[in-house]
C-alpha positions, 0 to 999 in steps of 0.5 A: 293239846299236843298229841305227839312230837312234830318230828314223828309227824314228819316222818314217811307214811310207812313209818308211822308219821303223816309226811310233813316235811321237815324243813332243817332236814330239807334244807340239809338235803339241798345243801348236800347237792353243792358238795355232791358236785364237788366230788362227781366234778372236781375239775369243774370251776366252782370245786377248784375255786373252793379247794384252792381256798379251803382244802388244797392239800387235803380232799373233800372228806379231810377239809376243814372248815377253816377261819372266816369261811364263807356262808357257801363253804359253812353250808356246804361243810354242814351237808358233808355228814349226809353224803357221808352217810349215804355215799358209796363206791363203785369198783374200777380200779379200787386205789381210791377205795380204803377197804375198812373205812369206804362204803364199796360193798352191796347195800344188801351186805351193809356198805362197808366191812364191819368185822375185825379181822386179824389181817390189817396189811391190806389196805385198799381193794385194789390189793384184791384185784389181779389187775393183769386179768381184771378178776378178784384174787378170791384165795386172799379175800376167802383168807381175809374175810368171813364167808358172808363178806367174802361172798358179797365182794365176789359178787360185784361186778368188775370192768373189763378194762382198767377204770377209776373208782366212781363216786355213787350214791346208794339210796338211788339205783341210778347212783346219782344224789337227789335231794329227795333221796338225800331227804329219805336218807336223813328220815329213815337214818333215825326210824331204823329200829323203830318200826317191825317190818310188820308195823310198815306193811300195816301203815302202808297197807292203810294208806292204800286203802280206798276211803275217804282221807279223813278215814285214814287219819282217824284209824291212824290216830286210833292206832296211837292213841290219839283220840279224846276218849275220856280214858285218854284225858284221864291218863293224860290228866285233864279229865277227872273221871276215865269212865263213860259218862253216860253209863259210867260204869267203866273207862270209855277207852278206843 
């Protein structure tokens, strides 16, 4: 009998899940870690050969997947929604960075800017910048935006002198991608609404425990329901009775 779904048992720990790693999802990652090498070096000899052939006159993120593509290209264009997702920018200049569109502010504020405003004449942050003394023009973006996406911009840093926007990827302090981390990203992009913050510290305060690993998977199929009491088979149609079959007085449930 199938107690619950293979994707709830893949998902993390603090989630609810045992941790089994999800191979589809796996493999994605580490089809993301080819077009991440794309955009962090694009003069290199591999991203030139696949943009001469697939995307010349477009960038990575406009590229189409073309006719009679090759295995490499169809893997790698399957991969681009991951980076998509957990892709970020980090201000230099801020001509490459679409204000509306681009992940660029603080994880903590959410990646991008998600309110409607009634300005659209600004287009990209470098339009924020005072680019003479390398500061934000804090009049225009407190005119532009609410308070609270107008505190989260004039809180990032800027570089001192003049430097290109950098490609980062925010599921990691160092900004670099890695497949674990584009893993996480993938498990946790569908489990967001879940599980309360409270839920979490339970799960993981069980798995912290310091019992043997057989008692920690008997309270965690406790937890769910998971354990072939004769209340459960009952629910489940496969026994006749849900009472206790010693007494039988009542439903023998956890």
């Amino acid at each position: 009998m199938h107690w619950c779904k293979w994707s709830d048992l893949c998902k993390p720990k603090d989630l609810g899940g045992l941790g089994f790693r999800d191979l589809c999802k796996f493999n994605v990652a580490l089809l993301a870690k080819q077009g991440w090498r794309f955009l962090i070096k694009p003069e290199s000899l591999v991203a030139r050969i696949f943009k001469a052939k697939y995307f010349p006159h477009r960038d990575f993120w406009n590229a189409r997947i073309g006719n009679y593509p090759s295995y490499v290209w169809k893997s790698t264009f399957a991969a681009r929604k991951l980076l998509e997702e957990g892709m970020g920018w980090k201000v230099g200049s801020g001509t490459k960075i679409n204000v509306w569109r681009d992940n660029w502010l603080p994880r903590r504020a959410g990646g991008r800017i998600h309110k409607t405003t009634a300005n659209n004449s600004i287009s990209m942050v470098s339009e924020l910048i005072d680019q003479a003394q390398q500061r934000w023009k804090e009049d225009v973006i407190t005119s532009i935006f609410d308070a609270e996406e107008a505190a989260a911009i004039l809180c990032i840093p800027l570089p001192r002198s003049v430097e290109e926007d950098k490609v980062v990827w925010m599921g990691d302090c160092t900004g670099e991608y890695s497949v674990r981390g584009g893993y996480r990203v993938l498990i946790n992009s569908g489990n967001t609404n879940e599980n309360s913050l409270h839920n979490t510290e339970v799960y993981r305060k069980l798995w912290l425990l310091d019992i043997p690993a057989k008692s920690k998977t008997t309270i965690w199929r406790m937890m769910y329901n998971f354990i072939p009491t004769p209340h459960i088979l009952y629910n489940r149609r496969i026994a006749f009775v849900p009472t206790c079959p010693r007494y039988g007085c009542c439903p023998e449930s956890i």
